[in-house]
C-alpha positions as CSV (number, residue, x, y, z in Angstrom):
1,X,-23.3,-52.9,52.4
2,X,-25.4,-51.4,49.9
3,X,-28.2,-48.9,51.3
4,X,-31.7,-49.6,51.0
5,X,-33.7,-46.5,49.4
6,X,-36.3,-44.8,51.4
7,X,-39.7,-46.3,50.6
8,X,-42.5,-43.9,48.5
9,X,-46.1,-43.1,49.4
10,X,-48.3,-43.3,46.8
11,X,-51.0,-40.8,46.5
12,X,-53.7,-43.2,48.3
13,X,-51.4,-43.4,51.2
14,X,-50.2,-47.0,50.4
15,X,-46.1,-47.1,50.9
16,X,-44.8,-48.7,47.8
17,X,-41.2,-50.4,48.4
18,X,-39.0,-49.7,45.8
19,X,-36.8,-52.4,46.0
20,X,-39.7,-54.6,45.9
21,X,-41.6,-52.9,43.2
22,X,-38.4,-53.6,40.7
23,X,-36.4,-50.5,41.8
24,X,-32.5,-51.1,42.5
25,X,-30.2,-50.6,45.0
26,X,-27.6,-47.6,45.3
27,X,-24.3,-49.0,44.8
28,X,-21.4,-47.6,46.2
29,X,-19.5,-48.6,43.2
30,X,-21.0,-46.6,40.7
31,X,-21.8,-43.2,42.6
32,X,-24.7,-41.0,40.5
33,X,-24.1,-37.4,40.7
34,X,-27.1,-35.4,41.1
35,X,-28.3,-35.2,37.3
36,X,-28.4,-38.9,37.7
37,X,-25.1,-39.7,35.5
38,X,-22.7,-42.1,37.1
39,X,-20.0,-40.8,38.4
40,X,-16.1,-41.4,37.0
41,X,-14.3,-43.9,39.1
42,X,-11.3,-42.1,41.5
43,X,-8.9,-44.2,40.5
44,X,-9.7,-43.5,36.6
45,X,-10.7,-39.7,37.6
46,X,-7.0,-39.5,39.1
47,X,-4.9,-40.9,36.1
48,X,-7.3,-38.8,33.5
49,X,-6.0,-35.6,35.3
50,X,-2.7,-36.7,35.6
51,X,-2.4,-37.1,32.1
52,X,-4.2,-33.7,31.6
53,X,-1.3,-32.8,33.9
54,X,1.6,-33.7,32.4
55,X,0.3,-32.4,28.9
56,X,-0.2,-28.6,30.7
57,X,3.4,-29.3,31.8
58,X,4.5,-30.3,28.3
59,X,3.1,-27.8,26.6
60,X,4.5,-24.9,29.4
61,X,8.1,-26.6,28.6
62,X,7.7,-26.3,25.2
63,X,6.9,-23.2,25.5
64,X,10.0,-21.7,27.8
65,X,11.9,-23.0,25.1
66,X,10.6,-21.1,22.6
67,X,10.7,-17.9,24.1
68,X,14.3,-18.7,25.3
69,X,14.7,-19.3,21.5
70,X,13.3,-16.1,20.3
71,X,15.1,-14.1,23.1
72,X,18.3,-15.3,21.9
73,X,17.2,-14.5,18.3
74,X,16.4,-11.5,18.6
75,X,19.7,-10.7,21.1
76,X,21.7,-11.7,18.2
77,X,19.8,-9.8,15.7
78,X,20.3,-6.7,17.2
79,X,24.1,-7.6,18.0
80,X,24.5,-7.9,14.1
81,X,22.4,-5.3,13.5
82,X,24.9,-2.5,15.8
83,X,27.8,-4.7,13.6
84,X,26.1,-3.5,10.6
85,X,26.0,-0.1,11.3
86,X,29.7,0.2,12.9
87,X,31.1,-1.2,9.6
88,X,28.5,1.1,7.3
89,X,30.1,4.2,9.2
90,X,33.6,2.7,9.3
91,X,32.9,2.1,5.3
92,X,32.2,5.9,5.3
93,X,35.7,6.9,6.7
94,X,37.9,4.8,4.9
95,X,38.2,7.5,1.9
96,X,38.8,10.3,4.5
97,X,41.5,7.9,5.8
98,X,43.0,7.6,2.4
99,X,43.3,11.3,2.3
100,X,44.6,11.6,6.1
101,X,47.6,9.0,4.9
102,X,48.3,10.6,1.6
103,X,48.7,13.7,3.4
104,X,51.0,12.4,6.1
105,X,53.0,10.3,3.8
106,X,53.8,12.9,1.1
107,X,57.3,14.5,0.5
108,X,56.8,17.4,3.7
109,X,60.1,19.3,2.5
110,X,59.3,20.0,-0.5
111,X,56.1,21.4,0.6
112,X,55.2,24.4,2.0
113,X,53.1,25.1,5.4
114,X,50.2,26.6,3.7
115,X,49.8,23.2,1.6
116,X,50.1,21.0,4.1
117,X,47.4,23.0,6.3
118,X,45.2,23.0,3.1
119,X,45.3,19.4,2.6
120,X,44.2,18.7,6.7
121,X,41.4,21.3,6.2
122,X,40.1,19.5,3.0
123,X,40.4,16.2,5.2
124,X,38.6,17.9,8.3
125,X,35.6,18.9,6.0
126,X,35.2,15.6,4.3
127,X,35.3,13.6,7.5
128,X,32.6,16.4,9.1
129,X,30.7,15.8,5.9
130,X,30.7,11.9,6.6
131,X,30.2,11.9,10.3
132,X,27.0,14.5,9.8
133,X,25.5,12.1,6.9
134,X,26.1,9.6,9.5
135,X,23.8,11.9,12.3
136,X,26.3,13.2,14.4
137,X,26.1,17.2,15.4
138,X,28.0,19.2,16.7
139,X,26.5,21.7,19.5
140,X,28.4,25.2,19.9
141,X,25.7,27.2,21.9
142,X,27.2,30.7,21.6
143,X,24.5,33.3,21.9
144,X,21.9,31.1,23.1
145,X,19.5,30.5,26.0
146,X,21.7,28.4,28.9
147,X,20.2,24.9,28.9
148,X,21.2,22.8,32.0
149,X,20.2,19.7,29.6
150,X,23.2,20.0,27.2
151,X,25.3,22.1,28.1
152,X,27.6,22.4,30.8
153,X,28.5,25.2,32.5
154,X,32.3,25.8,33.8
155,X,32.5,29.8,34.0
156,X,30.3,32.3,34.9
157,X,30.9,35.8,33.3
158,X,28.5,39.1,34.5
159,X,26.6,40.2,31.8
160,X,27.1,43.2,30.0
161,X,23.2,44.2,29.4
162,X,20.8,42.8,30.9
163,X,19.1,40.8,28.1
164,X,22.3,38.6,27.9
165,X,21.1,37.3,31.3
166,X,21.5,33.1,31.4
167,X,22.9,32.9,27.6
168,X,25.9,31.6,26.5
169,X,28.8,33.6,26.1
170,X,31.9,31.5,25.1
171,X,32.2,27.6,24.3
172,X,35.4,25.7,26.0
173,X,34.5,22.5,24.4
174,X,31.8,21.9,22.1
175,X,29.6,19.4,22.4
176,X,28.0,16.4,20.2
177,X,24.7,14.3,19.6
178,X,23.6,11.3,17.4
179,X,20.3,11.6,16.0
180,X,19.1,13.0,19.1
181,X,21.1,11.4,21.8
182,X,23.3,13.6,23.3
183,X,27.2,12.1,23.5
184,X,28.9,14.5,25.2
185,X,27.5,18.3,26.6
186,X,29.0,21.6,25.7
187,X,31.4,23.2,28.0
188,X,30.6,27.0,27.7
189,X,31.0,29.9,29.9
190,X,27.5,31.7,30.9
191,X,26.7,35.1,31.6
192,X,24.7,35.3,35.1
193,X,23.9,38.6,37.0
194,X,23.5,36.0,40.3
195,X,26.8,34.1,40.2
196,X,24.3,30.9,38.8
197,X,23.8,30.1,35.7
């Protein structure tokens, strides 16, 4: 039942009837918010936001996908990329390989020692040549400070003087980094007055 609005006085104390001076009744079909503009039907106001709904949903699906996409991109790229390198350094060796099998294939009888030994060290240097173009270095620490980092210590040895306290005095086993990263550490014997190095 629609509700009757509250009458008005007027300023000489007469109450005016709105409804009888032309004034309408509040519907409770078309609800006025307080500015005055009709509200948006619930059933309407329902279906509206579903729709904005299912467009936030859409868009957040489309989006999963192409981060999935780009994560699989870029997990492939970097695949091929590590192929890349591999075969650039592989490319690298395959002279010093050539050498290596001449070397091991020639006639060894009628060669001396000395030859053969001189061909290996000719190899040696130009695959050391190759493999520190490449970035690798080798770490033999002999005569300096002991560094827990890279280097590991197998023997300790009393120093002589003390000044050769915590330095490196032989290397077992050198060690080797790439561009920084260290592959495997030095295996050296350290002089320690302690027993520690």
């Amino acid at each position: 039942m629609p509700r009757r609005p509250n009458p008005q006085v007027a300023d000489d104390g007469e109450v005016i009837d709105p409804v009888a001076a032309g004034g309408a009744v509040d519907s409770p079909t078309a609800p006025t918010g307080g500015s005055g503009v009709p509200l948006e039907p619930a059933d309407q106001a329902i279906r509206r936001l579903e729709g904005e709904l299912d467009e936030v949903r859409d868009r957040h699906i489309r989006l999963a996908a192409e981060f999935d996409n780009y994560r699989k991109r870029v997990t492939r790229e970097r695949a091929e990329l590590t192929e890349r390198a591999q075969a650039g350094l592989a490319a690298r060796l395959l002279d010093v390989l050539d050498d290596l099998e001449r070397l091991l294939g020639g006639d060894h009888a009628a060669g001396s020692t000395d030859s053969v030994v001189q061909g290996m060290e000719l190899v040696a240097r130009k695959l050391w040549k190759e493999l520190e173009a490449a970035g690798l270095e080798r770490l033999d620490p002999v005569g300096q400070a002991f560094n827990p980092a890279v280097h590991e210590a197998v023997a300790v040895l009393p120093p002589p003087e003390l000044a050769l306290d915590h330095q490196v005095s032989a290397t077992f086993q050198p060690g080797y980094s790439f561009k920084g990263m260290l592959l495997r550490p030095a295996r050296v014997q350290v002089y320690a007055s302690q027993g520690q190095p």
